[in-house]
C-alpha positions as CSV (number, residue, x, y, z in Angstrom):
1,X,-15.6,-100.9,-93.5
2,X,-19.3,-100.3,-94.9
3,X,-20.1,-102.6,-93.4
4,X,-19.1,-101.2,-89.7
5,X,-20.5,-98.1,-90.6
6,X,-23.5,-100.0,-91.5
7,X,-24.4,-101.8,-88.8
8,X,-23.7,-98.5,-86.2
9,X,-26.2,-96.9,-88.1
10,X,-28.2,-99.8,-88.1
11,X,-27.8,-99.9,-84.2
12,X,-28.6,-96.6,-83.9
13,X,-32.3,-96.5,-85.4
14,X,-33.0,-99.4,-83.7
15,X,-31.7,-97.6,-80.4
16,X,-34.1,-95.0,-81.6
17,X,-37.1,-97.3,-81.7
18,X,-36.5,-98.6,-78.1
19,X,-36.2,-95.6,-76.2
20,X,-38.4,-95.6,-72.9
21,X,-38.3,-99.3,-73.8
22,X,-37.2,-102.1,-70.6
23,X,-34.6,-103.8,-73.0
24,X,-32.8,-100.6,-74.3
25,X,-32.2,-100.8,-70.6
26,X,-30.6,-103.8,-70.3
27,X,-28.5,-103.2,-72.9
28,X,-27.0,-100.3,-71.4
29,X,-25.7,-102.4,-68.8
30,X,-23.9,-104.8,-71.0
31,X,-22.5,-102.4,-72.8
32,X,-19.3,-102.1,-70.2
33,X,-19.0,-105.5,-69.5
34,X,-19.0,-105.9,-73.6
35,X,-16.3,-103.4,-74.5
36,X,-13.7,-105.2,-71.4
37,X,-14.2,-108.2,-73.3
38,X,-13.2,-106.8,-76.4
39,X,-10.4,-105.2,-74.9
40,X,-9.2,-108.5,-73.3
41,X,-9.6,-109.8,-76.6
42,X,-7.5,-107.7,-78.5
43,X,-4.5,-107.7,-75.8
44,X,-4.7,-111.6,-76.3
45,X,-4.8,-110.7,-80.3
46,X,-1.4,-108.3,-79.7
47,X,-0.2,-110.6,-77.5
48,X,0.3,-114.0,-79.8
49,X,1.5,-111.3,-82.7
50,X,5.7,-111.8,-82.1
51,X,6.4,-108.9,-84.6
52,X,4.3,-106.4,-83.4
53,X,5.6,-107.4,-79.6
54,X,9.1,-107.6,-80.9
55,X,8.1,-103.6,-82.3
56,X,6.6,-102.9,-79.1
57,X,9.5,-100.9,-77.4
58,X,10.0,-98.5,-80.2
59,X,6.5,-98.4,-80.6
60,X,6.0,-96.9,-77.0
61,X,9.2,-94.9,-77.5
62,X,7.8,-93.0,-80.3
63,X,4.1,-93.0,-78.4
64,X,5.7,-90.9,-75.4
65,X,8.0,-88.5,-78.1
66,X,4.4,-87.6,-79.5
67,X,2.9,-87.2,-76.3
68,X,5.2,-84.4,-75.1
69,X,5.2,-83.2,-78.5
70,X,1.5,-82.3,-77.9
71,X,2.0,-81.3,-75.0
72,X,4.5,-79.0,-75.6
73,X,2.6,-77.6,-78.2
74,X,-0.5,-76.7,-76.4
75,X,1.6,-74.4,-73.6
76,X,3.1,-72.9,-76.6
77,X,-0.6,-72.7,-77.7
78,X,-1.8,-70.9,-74.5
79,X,1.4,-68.9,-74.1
80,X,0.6,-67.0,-77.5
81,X,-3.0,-66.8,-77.0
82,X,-2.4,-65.5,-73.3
83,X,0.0,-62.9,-74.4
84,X,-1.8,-61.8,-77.9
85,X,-5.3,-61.9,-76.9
86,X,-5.7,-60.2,-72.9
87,X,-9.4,-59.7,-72.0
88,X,-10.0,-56.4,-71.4
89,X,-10.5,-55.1,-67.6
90,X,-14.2,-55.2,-66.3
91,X,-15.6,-51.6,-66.1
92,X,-16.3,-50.4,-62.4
93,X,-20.4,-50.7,-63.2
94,X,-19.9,-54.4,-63.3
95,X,-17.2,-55.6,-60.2
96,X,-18.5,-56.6,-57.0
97,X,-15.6,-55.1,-55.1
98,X,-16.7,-52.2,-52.9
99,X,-14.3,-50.0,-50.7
100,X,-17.6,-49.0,-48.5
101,X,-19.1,-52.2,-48.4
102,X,-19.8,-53.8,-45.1
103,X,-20.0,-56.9,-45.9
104,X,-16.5,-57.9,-46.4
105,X,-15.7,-56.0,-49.5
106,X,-18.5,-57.6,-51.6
107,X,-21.6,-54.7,-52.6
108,X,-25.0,-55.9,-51.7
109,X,-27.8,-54.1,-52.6
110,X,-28.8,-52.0,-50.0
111,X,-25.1,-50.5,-49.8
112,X,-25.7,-49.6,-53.5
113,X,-29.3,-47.6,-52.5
114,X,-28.1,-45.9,-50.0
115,X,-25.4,-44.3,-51.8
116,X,-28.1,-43.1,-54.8
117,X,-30.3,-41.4,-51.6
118,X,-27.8,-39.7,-50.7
């Protein structure tokens, strides 16, 4: 595991160093192509294991009963914090809603000066 961590900190100075650089660059664009391979190469890796495959079902079964968990749990979330914490209304200073306004109920403004000449 130090190791891992190692060598992305490792890769990180050296990205450092070759900012502005033509080959920091290219490596950008293999990084993509890179990660799909290791993909691919893990899904052949879980793929050739026969006890995790044979696992797989209840696996994915308890995968989607924690996905609606969390999402159940974040409408509870915004539920509670819509109800508990209400912003406020805007005081009149600050809408842009005018009765008088001409131009479609939104004050520009000259409809603003001519009410303080007056």
């Amino acid at each position: 595991m130090f190791i891992a961590i190692g060598l992305m900190f490792m890769g990180i100075a050296v990205g450092f160093l070759l900012r502005g650089k033509p080959l920091a660059a290219m490596l950008a664009r293999c990084i993509s192509p890179t990660i799909i391979l290791l993909l691919f190469a893990l899904g052949i890796s879980v793929g050739g294991n026969s006890a995790l495959m044979a696992a797989l079902p209840e696996l994915g079964g308890t995968a989607i009963v924690l996905t609606l968990a969390g999402i159940a749990g974040s409408f509870v979330c915004v539920l509670c914090i819509r109800r508990f914490f209400r912003q406020p209304p805007e005081p009149a200073a600050f809408t842009l809603l005018s009765a008088d306004a001409p131009s479609g109920g939104i004050a520009s403004p000259a409809s603003s000066n001519k009410d303080a000449r007056s």
